[in-house]
GUSE-593099 format. One record per residue: residue number from 1; residue in one letter; chain; z, x, y of N, C-alpha, C, O, CB in turn. Coordinates in steps of 0.1 Angstrom, whole numbers. Glycine has a CB too. Example, Ala and Ser with C-alpha at 12.3 -4.5 7.8 and 13.67 -1.06 7.14 Angstrom:
<sites>
(site 1,a,A,(78,132,-57),(78,123,-45),(78,132,-33),(85,142,-33),(90,113,-45))
(site 2,s,A,(71,128,-22),(71,137,-11),(79,129,0),(80,134,11),(57,141,-6))
</sites>
This chain:
<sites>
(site 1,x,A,(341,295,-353),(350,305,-359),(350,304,-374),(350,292,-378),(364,303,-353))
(site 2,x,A,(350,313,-381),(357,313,-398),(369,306,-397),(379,306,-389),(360,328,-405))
(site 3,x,A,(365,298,-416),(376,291,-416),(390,295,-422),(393,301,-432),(373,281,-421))
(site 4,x,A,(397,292,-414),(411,289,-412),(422,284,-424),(417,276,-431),(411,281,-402))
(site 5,x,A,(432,287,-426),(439,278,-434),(441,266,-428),(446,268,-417),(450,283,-440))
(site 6,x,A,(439,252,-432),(447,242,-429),(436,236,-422),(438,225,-417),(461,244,-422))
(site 7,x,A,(421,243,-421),(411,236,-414),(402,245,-409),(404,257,-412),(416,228,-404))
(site 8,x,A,(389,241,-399),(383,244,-390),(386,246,-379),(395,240,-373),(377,240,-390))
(site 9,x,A,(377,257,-370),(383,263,-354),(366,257,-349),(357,260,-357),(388,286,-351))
(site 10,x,A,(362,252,-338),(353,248,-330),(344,263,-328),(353,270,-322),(359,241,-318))
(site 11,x,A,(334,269,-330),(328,279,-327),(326,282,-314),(327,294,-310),(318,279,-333))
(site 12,x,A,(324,271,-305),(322,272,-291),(329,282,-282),(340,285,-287),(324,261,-285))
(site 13,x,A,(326,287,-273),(333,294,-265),(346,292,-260),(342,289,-249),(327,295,-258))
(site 14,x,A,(358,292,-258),(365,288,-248),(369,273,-255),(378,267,-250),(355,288,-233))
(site 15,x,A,(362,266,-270),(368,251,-269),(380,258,-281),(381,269,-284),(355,235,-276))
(site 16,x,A,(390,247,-285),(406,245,-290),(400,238,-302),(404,242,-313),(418,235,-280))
(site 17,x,A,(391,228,-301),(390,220,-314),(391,222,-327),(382,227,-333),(383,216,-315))
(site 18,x,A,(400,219,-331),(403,220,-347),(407,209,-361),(418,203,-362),(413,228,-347))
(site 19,x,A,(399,209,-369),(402,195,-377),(412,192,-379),(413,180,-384),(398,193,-387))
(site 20,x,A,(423,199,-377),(436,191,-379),(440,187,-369),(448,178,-370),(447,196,-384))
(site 21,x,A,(437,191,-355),(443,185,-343),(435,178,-339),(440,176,-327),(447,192,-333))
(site 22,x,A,(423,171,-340),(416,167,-333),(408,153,-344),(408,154,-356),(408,181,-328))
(site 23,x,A,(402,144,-340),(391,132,-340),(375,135,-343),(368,130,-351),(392,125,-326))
(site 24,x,A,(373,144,-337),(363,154,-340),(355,154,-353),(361,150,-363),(369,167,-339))
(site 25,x,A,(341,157,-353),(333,155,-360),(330,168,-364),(327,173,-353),(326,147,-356))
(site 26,x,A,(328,179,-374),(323,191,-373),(305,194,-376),(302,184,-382),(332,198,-382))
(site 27,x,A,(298,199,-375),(285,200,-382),(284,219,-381),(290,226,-374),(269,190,-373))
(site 28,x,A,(274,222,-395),(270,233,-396),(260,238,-389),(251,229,-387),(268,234,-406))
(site 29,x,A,(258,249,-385),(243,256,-376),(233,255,-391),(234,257,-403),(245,279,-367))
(site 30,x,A,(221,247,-379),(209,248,-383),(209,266,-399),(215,276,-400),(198,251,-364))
(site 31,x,A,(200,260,-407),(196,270,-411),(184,277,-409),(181,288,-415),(198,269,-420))
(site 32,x,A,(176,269,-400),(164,277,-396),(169,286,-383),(179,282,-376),(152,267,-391))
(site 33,x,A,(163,299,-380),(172,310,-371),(167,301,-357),(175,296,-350),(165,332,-373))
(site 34,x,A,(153,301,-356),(151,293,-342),(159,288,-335),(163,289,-323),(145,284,-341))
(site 35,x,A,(163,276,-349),(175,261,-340),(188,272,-338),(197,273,-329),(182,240,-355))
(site 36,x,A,(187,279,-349),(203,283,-353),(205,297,-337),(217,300,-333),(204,292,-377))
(site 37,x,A,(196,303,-334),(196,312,-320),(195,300,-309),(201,304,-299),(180,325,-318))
(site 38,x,A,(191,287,-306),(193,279,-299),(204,275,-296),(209,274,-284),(189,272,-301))
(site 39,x,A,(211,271,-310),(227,268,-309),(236,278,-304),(244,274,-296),(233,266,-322))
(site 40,x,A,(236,294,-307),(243,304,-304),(244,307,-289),(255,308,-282),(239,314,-312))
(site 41,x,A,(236,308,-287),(230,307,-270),(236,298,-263),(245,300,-256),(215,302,-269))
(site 42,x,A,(231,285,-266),(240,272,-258),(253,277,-259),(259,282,-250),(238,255,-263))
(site 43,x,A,(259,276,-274),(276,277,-270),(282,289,-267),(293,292,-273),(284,273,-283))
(site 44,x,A,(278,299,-258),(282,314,-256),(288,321,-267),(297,329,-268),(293,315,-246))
(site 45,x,A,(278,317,-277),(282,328,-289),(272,340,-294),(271,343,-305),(286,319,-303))
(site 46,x,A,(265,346,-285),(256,355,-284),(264,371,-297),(258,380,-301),(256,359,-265))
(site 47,x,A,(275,367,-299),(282,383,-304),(279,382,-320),(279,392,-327),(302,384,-300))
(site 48,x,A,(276,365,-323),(275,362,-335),(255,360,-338),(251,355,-348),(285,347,-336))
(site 49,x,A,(248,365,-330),(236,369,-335),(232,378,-347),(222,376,-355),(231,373,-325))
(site 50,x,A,(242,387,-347),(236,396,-364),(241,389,-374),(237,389,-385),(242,414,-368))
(site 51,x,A,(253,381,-370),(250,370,-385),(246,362,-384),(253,353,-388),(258,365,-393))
(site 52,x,A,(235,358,-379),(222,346,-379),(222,339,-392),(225,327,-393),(206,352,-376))
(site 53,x,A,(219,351,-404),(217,344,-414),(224,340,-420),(221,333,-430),(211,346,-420))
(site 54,x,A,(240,344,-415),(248,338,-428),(260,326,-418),(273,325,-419),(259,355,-439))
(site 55,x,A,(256,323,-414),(263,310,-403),(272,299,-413),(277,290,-407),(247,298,-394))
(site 56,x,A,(275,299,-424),(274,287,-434),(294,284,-427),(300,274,-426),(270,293,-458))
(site 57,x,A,(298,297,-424),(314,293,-422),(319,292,-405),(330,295,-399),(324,307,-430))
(site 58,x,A,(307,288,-399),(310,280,-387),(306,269,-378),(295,265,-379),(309,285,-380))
(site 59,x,A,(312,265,-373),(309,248,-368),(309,244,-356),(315,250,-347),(316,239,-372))
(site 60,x,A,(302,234,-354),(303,229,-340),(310,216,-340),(308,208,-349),(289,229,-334))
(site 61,x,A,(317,212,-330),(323,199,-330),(314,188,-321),(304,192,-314),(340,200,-324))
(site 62,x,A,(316,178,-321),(308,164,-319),(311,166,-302),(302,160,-295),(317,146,-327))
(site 63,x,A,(319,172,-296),(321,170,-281),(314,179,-274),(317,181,-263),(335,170,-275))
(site 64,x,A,(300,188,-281),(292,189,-276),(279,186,-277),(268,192,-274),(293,196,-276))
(site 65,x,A,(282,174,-282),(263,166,-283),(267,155,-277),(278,149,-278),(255,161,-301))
(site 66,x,A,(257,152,-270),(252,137,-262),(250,131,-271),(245,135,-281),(240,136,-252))
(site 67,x,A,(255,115,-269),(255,103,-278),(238,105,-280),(236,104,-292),(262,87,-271))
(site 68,x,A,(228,107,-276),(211,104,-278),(208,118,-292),(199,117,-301),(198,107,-258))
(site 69,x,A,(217,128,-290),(214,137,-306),(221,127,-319),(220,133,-330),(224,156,-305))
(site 70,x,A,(227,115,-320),(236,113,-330),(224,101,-337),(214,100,-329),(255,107,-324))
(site 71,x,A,(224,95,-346),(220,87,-355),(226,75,-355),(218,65,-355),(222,92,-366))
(site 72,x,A,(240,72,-354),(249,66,-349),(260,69,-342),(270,75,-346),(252,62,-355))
(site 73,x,A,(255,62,-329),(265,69,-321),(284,61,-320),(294,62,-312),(255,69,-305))
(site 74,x,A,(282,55,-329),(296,46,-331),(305,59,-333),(314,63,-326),(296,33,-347))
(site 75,x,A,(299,65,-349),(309,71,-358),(309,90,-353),(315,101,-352),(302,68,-378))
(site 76,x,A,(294,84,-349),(287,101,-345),(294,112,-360),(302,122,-359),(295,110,-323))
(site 77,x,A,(287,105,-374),(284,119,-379),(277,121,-384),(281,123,-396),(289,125,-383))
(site 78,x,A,(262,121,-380),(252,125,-384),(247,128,-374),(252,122,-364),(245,119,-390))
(site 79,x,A,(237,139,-370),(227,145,-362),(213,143,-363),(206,141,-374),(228,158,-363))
(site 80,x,A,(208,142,-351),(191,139,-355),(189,155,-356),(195,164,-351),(179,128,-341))
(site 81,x,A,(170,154,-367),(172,166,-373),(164,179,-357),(160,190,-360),(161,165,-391))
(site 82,x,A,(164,173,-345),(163,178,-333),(178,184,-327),(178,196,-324),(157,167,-325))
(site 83,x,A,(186,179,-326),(201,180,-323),(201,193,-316),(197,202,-322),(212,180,-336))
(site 84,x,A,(204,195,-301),(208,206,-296),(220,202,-287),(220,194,-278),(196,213,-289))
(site 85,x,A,(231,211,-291),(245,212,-281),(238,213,-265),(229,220,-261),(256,230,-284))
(site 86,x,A,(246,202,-258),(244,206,-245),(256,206,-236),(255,209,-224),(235,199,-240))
(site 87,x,A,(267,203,-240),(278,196,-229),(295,206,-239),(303,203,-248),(277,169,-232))
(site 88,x,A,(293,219,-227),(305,224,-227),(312,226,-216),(309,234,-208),(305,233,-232))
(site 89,x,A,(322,218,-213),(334,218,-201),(340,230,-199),(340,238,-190),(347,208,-203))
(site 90,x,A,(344,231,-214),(355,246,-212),(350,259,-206),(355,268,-200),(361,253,-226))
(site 91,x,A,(338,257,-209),(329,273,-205),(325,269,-194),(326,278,-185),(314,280,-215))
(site 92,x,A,(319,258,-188),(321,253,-171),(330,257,-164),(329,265,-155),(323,239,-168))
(site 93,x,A,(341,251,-167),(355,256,-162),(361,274,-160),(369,280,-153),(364,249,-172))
(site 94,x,A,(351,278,-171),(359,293,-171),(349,300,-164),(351,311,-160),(364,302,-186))
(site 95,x,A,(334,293,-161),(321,300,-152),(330,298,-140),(332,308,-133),(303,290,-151))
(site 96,x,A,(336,288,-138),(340,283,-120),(351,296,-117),(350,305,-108),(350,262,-119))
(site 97,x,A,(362,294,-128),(371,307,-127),(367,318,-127),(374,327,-123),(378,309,-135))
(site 98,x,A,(356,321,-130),(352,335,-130),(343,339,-114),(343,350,-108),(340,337,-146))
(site 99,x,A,(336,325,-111),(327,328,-98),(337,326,-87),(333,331,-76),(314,318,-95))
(site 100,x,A,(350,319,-87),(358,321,-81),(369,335,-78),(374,337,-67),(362,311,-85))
(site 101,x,A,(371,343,-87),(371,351,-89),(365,365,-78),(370,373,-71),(367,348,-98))
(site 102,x,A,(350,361,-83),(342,367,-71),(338,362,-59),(331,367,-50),(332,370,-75))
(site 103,x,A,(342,355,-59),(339,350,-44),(352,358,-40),(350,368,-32),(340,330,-41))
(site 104,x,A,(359,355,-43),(377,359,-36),(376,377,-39),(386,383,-36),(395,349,-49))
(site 105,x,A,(367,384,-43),(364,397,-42),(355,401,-29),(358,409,-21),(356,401,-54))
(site 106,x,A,(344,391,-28),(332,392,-17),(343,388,-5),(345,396,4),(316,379,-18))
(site 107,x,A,(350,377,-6),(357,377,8),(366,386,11),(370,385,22),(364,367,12))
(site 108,x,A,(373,399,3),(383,408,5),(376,418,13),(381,424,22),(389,413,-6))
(site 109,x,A,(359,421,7),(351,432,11),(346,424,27),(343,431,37),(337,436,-2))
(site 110,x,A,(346,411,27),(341,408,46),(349,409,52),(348,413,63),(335,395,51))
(site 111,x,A,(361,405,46),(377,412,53),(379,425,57),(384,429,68),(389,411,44))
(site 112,x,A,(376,431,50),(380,449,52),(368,453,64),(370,460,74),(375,462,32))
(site 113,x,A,(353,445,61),(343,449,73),(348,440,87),(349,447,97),(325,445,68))
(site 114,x,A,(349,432,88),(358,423,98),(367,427,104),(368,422,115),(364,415,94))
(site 115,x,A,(378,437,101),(389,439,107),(379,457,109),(382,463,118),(406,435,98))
(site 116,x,A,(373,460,104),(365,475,112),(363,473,120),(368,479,129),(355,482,110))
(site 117,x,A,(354,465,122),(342,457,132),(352,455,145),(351,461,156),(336,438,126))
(site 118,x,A,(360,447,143),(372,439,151),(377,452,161),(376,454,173),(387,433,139))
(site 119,x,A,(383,462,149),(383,477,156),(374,484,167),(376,494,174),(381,487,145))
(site 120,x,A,(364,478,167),(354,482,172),(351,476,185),(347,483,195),(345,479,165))
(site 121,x,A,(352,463,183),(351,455,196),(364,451,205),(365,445,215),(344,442,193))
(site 122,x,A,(378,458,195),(389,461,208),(388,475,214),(397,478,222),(404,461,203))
(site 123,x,A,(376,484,211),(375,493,219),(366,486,228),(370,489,240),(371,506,214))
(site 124,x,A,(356,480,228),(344,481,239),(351,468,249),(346,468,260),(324,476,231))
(site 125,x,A,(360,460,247),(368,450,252),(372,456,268),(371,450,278),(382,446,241))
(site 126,x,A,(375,470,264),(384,475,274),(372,478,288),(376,483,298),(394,491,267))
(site 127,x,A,(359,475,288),(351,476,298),(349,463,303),(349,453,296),(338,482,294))
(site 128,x,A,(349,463,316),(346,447,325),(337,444,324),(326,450,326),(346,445,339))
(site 129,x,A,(338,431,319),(327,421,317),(318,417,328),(323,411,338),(333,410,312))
(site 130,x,A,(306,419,328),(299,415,340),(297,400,340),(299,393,330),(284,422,340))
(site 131,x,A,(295,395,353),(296,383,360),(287,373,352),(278,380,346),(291,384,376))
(site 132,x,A,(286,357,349),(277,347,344),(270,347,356),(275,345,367),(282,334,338))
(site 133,x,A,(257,349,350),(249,336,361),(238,332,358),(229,340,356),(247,337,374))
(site 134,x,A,(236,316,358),(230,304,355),(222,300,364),(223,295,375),(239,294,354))
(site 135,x,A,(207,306,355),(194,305,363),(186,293,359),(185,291,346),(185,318,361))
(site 136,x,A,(181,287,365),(172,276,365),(162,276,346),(155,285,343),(161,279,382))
(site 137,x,A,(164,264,337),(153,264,328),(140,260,333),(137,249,335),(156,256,318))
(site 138,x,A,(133,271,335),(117,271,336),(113,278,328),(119,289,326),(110,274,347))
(site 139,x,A,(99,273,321),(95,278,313),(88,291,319),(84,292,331),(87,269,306))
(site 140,x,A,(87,301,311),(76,315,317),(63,312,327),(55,304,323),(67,323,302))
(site 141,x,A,(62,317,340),(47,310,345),(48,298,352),(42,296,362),(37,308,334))
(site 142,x,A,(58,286,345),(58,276,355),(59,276,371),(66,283,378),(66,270,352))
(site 143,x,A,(52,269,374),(51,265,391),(57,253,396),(58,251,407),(37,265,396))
(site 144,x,A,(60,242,382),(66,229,387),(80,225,398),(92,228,395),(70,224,374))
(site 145,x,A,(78,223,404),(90,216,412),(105,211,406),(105,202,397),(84,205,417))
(site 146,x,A,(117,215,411),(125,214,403),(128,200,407),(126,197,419),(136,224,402))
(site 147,x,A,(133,189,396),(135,174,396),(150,174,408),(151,162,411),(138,167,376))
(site 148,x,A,(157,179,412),(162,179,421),(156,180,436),(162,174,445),(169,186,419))
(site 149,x,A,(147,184,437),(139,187,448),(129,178,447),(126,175,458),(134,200,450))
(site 150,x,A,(119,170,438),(109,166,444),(116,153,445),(108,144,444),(94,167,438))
(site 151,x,A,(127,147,446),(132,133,443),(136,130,452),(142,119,452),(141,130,435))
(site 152,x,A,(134,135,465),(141,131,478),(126,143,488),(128,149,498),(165,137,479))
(site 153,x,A,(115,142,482),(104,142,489),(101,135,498),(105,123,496),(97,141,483))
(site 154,x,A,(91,138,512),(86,129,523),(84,114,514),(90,104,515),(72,136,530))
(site 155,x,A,(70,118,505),(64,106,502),(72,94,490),(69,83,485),(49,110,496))
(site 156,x,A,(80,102,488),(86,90,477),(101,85,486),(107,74,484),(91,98,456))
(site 157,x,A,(106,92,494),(108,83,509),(104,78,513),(110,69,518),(110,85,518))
(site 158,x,A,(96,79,515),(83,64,523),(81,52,514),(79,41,518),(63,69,526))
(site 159,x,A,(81,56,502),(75,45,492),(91,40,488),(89,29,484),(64,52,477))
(site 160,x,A,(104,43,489),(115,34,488),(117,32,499),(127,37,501),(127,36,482))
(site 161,x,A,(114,29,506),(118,25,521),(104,14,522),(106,6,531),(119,42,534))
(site 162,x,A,(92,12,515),(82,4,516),(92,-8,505),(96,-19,509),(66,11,512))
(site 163,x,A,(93,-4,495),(98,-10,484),(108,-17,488),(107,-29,485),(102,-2,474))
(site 164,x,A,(119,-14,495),(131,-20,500),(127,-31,507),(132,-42,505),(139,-10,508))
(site 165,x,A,(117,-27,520),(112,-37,526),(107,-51,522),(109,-62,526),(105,-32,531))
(site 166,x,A,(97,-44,510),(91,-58,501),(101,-68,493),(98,-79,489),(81,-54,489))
(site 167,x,A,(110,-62,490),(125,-66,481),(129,-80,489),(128,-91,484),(141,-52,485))
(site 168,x,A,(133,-74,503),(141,-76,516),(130,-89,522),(135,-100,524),(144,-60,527))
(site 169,x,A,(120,-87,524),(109,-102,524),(105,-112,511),(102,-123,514),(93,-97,529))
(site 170,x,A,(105,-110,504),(105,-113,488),(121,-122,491),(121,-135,490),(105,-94,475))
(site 171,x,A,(130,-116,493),(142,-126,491),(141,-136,504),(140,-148,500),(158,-117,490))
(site 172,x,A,(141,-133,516),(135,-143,529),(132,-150,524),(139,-159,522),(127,-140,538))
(site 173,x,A,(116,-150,520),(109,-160,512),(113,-172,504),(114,-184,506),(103,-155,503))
(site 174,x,A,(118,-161,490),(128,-174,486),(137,-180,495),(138,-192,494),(138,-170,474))
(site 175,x,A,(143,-177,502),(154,-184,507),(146,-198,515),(148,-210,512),(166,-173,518))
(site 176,x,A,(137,-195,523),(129,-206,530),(123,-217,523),(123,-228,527),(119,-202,537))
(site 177,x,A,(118,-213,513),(111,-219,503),(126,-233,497),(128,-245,499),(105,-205,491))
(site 178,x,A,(133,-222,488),(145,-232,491),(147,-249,500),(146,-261,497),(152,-224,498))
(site 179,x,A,(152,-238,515),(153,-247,525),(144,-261,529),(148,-272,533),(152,-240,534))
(site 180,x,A,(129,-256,527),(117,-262,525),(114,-275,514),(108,-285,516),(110,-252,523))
(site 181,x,A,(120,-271,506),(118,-278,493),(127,-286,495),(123,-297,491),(119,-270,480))
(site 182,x,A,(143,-286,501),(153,-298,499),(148,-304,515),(150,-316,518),(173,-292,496))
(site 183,x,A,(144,-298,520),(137,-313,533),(127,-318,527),(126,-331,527),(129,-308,550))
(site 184,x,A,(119,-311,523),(111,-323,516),(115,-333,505),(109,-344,504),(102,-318,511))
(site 185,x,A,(124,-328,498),(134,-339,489),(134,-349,495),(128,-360,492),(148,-336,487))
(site 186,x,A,(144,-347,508),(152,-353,518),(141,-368,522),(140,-380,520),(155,-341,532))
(site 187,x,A,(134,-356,527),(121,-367,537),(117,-378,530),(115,-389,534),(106,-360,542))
(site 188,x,A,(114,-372,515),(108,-380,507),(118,-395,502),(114,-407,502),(105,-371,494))
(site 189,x,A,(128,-392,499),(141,-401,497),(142,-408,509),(145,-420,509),(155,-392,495))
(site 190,x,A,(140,-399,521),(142,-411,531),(129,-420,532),(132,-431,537),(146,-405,545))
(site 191,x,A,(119,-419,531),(105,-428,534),(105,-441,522),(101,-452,522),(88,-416,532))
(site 192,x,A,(113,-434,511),(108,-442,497),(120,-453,500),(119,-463,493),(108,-431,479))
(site 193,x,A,(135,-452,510),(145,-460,511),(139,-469,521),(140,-481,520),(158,-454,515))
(site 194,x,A,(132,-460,532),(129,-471,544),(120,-481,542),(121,-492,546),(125,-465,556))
(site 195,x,A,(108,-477,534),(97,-489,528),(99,-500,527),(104,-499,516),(93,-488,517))
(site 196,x,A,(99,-512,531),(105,-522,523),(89,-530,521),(78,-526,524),(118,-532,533))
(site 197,x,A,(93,-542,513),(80,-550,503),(73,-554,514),(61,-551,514),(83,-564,493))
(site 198,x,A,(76,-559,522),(70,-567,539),(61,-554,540),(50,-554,533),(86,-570,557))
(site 199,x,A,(63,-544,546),(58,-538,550),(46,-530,542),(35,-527,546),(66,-533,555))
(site 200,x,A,(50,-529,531),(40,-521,520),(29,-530,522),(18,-525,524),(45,-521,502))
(site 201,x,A,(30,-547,522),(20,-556,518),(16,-554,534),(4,-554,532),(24,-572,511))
(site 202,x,A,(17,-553,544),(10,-554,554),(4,-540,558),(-6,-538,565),(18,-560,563))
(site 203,x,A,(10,-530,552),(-2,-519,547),(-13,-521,544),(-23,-516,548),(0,-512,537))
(site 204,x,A,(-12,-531,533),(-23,-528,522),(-37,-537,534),(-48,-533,534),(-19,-539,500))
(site 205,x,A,(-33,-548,542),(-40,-552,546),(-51,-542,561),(-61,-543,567),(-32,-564,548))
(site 206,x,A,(-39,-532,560),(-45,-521,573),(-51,-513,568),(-58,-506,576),(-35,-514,581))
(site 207,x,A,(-53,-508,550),(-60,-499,547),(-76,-505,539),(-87,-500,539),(-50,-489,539))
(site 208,x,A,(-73,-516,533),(-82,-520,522),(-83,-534,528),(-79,-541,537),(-76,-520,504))
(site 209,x,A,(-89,-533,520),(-106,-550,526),(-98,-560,519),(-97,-559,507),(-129,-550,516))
(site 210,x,A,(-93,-570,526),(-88,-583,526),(-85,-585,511),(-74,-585,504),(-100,-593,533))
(site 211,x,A,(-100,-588,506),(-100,-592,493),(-90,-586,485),(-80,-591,480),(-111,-589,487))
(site 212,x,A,(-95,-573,484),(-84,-562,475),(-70,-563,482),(-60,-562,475),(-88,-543,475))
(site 213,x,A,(-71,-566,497),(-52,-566,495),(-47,-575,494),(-35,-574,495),(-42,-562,504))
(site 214,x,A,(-53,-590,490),(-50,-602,485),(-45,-597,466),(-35,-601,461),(-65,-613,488))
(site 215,x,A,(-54,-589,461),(-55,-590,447),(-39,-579,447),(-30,-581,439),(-73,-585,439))
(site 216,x,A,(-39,-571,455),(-29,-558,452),(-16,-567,456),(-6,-561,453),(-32,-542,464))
(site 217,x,A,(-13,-578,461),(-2,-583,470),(2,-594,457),(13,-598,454),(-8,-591,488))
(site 218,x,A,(-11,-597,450),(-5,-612,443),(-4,-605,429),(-1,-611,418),(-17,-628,443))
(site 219,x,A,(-5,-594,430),(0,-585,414),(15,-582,418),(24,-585,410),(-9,-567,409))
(site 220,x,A,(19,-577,430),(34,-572,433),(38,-586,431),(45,-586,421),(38,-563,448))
(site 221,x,A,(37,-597,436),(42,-609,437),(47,-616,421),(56,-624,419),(30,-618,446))
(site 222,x,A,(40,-612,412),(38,-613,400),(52,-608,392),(54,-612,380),(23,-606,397))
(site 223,x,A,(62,-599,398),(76,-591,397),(82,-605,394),(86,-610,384),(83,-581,412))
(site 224,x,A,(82,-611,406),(91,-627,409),(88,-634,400),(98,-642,397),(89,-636,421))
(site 225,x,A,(77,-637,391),(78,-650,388),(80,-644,369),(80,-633,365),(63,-663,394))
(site 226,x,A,(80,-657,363),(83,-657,351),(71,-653,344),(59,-656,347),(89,-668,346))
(site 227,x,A,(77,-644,332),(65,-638,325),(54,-648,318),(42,-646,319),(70,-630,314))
(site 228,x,A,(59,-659,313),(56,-672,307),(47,-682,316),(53,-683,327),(69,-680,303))
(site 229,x,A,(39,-688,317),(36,-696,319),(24,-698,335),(22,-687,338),(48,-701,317))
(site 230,x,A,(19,-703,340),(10,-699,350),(18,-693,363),(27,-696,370),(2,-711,354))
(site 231,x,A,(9,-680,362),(7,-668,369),(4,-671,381),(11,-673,390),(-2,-659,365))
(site 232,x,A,(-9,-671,380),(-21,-666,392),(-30,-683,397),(-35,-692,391),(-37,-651,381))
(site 233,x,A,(-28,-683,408),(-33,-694,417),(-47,-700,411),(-51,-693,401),(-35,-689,433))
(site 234,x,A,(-54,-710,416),(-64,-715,410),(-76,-708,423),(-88,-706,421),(-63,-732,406))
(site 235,x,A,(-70,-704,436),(-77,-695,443),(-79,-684,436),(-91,-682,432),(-72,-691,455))
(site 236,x,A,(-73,-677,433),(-70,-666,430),(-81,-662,416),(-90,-653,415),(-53,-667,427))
(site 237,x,A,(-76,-675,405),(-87,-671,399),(-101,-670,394),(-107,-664,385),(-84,-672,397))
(site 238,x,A,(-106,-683,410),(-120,-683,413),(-126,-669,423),(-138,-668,426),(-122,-699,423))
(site 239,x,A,(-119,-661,426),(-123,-651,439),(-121,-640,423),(-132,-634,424),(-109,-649,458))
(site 240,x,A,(-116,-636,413),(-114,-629,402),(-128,-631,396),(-135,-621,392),(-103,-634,394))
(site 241,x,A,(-131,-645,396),(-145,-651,386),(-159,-645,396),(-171,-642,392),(-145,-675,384))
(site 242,x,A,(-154,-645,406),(-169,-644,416),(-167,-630,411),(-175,-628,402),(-169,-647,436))
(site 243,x,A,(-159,-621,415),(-157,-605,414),(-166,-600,404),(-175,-592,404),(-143,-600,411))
(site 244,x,A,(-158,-608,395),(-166,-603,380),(-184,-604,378),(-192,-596,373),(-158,-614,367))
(site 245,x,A,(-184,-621,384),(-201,-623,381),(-211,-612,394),(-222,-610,391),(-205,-644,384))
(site 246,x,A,(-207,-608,404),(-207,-600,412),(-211,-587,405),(-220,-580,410),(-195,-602,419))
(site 247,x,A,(-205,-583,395),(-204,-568,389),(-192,-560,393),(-188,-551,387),(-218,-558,393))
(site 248,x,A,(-187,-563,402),(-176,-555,414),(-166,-547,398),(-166,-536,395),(-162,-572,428))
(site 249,x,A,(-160,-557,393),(-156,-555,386),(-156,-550,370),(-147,-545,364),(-153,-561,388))
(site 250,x,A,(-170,-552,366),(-176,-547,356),(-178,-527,362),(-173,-517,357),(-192,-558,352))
(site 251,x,A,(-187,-528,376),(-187,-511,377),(-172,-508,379),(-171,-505,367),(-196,-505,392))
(site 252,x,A,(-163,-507,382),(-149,-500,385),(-142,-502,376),(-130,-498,375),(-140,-504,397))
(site 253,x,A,(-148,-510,363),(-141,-509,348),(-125,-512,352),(-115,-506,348),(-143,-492,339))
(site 254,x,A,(-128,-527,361),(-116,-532,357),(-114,-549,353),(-124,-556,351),(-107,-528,368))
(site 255,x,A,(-102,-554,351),(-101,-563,339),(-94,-577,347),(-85,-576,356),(-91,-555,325))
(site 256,x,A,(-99,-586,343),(-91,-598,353),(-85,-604,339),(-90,-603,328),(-103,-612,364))
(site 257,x,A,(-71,-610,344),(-64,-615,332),(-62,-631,339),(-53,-634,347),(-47,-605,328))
(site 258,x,A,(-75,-643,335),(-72,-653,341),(-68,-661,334),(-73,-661,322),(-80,-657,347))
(site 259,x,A,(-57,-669,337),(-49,-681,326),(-53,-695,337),(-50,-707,333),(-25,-678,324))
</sites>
């Protein structure tokens, strides 16, 4: 705006700012017409185009430049020599009031067609409404079977009723298996209690050749005595010495421990 007594008026559209009321920084329009029709434009001052050239008595205030147009943006008063206004609220605010505005015109005119309309369909209201009815989704042409019907078909009755069966033996199974498994526990617990040493050693003489159940009898016997000190008989360890010169014991890669 031209100046004022007592100060400057903000040129912008719609802004209040004025150097006496305000913190505000003022700057002059460009004097090249380019920047200076750039500026006019941005701040909705289009009415002020035929005086392009003589701009010298209006201003813009600092609360329409982004801190990146300033030089320093501490004090912000200087402009870089690019500087274009971009940030007006007030003319935001009075765009919103104004499209609000029209909006609230467009909804009076869908109102007025709405309640015609409305007119319209409390006349056709007064005819009876024909009956719903809810036909199967198949596509055009299909021939598929509806999933209600093939699900309780002959053959996929036969095949849960096979299924059930295998289920129903499948669990039998386990259960015997079970049963099976703790007799054999059992049996086993009982053979390994009844065994006694007497008897094992007179095994050994009913399955294996003398020799070996002499050697298998005087290793178990070997429990009883003390770890220390002589073991094994002086029989014992001449029939060991033959074994060995024999080979008996070299082929079956086993080992005589004679003391």
């Amino acid at each position: 705006m031209m100046r004022k007594p007592g100060g400057v008026v903000c040129a912008a559209k719609n802004c209040v700012n004025k150097t006496y009321n305000s913190e505000m920084r003022f700057f002059n329009f460009p004097k090249d017409e380019g920047r200076a029709w750039t500026w006019l434009m941005a701040c909705g001052r289009a009415d002020l185009l035929p005086k392009i050239k003589n701009l010298g008595s209006y201003r813009l205030c600092s609360l329409h430049f982004e801190n990146k147009m300033f030089t320093n943006i501490v004090y912000k008063n200087r402009l870089l020599p690019t500087a274009t206004p971009t940030k007006f609220p007030s003319m935001e605010i009075a765009m919103e009031v104004e499209e609000g505005s029209q909006i609230k015109i467009l909804q009076n005119i869908l109102l007025e067609e709405t309640t015609s309309t409305s007119t319209i369909t409390m006349d056709a209201s007064t005819f009876p409404t024909p009956p719903t009815v809810h036909l199967p989704l198949v596509s055009p042409g299909s021939t598929q079977t509806e999933t209600t019907l093939s699900n309780r078909s002959p053959r996929k009755n036969k095949l849960r009723k096979s299924i059930k069966k295998l289920r129903n033996e499948n669990d039998r199974l386990k259960k015997e298996n079970e049963k099976l498994q703790l007799h054999l526990k059992k049996l086993s617990d009982e053979d390994n209690l009844n065994v006694t040493l007497e008897q094992y050693q007179s095994l050994t003489y009913k399955f294996c050749p003398k020799d070996l159940a002499d050697f298998i009898n005087t290793q178990i016997l070997l429990i009883q005595k003390h770890s220390k000190g002589r073991r094994y008989s002086l029989e014992f360890k001449n029939k060991c010495l033959e074994l060995y010169f024999a080979g008996v014991c070299k082929a079956n890669g086993a080992k005589c421990d004679i003391r």
